[in-house]
C-alpha positions in Angstrom: 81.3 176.5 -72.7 82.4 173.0 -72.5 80.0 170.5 -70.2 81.8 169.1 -67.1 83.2 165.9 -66.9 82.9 163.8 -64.0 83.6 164.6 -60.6 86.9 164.1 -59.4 87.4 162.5 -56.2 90.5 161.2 -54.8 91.4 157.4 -53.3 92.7 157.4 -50.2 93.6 153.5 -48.6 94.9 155.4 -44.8 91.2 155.4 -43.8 90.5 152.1 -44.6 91.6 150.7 -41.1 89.5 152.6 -39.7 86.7 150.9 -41.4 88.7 147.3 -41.9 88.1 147.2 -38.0 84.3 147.1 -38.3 84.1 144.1 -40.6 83.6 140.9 -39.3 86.1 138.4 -39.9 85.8 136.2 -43.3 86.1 132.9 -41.3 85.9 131.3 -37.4 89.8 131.4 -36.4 90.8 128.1 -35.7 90.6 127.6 -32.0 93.8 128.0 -30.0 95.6 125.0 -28.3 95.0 123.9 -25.0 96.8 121.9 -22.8 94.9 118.8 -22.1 91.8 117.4 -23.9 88.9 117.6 -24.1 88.8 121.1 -22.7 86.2 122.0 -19.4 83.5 122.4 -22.1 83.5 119.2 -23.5 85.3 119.9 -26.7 88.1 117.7 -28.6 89.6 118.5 -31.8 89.4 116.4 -34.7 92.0 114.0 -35.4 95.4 114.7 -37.7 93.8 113.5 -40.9 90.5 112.2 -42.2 89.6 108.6 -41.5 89.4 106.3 -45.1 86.2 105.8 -44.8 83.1 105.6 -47.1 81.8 108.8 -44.5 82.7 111.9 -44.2 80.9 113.9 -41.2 82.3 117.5 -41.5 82.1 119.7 -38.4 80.1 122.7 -37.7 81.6 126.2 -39.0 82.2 127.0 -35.0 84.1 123.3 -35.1 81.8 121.4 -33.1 80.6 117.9 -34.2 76.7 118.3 -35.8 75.3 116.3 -33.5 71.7 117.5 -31.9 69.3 116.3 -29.7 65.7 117.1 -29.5 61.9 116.5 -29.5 59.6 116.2 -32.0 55.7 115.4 -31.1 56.9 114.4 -27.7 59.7 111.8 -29.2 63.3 112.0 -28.3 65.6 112.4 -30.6 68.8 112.9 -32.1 69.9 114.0 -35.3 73.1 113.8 -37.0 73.8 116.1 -39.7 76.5 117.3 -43.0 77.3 113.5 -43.5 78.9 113.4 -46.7 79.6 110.2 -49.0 77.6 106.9 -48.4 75.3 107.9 -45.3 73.9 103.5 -45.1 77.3 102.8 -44.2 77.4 105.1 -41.2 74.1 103.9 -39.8 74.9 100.7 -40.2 78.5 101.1 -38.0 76.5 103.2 -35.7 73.8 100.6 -35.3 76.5 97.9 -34.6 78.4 100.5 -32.4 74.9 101.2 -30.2 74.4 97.2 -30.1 78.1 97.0 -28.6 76.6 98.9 -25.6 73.6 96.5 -25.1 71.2 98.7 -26.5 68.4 97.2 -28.5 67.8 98.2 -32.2 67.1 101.8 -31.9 64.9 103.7 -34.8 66.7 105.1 -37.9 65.6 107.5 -40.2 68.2 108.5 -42.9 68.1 111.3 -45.4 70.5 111.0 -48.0 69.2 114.6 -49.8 70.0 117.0 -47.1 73.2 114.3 -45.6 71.3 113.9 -42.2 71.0 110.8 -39.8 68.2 110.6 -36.8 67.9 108.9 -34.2 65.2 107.7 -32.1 66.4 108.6 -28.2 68.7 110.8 -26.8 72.2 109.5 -27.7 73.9 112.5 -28.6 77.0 111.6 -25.9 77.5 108.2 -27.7 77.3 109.1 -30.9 79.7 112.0 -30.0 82.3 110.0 -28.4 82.0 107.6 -31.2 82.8 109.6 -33.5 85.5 110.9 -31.5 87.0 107.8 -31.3 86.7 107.3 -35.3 88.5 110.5 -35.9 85.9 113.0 -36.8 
């Protein structure tokens, strides 16, 4: 008597849709095009192409900018985050552009291991719209 081999089975790809429906997709779809910016949420899309700029700030995997306001130890503040490339560069534009609105010096703390930027205050509008307005 000869042992048995292994089991046979047989692959079948007709089912898989059935199981291709349950698994969630790879990536966030880009968003779909609206006609007038920013959208009743406040949302804008980044501009065409990258500004040439020592900085990179990358959005959010749901595409929204990573800025976030908060409190720590009953402080405002607000904290920018995933800045790539040479993170003294941005906080000093940012300084200048929050001086351009008549606001004294305002607190810094910058992190260049984990990329993140914060804020002493609640300035996440401003820092938004500038960065809007730099192409991010």
């Amino acid at each position: 008597q000869t042992p048995p081999g292994p089991p046979r089975y047989e692959e079948s790809t007709a089912e898989f849709g059935f199981v291709e429906r349950l698994l969630p997709p790879s990536r966030v779809p880009d968003p779909p095009a609206h006609p007038k910016y920013p959208t009743p949420s406040g949302w804008s899309p980044p501009a065409g192409s990258p500004p040439d700029l020592p900085y990179f700030v990358r959005r959010s995997r749901l595409h929204n900018l990573p800025v976030y306001q908060g409190q720590r130890q009953g402080r405002r503040l607000t904290s920018l985050r995933r800045i790539h490339g040479d993170i003294w560069a941005l906080e000093k534009d940012l300084r200048a552009f929050l001086g351009s609105l008549g606001v004294p010096e305002v607190p810094a703390q910058v992190n260049e291991v984990t990329g993140t930027l914060r804020l002493r205050g609640h300035w996440g509008h401003e820092v938004r719209q500038w960065l809007l307005q730099r192409g991010f």
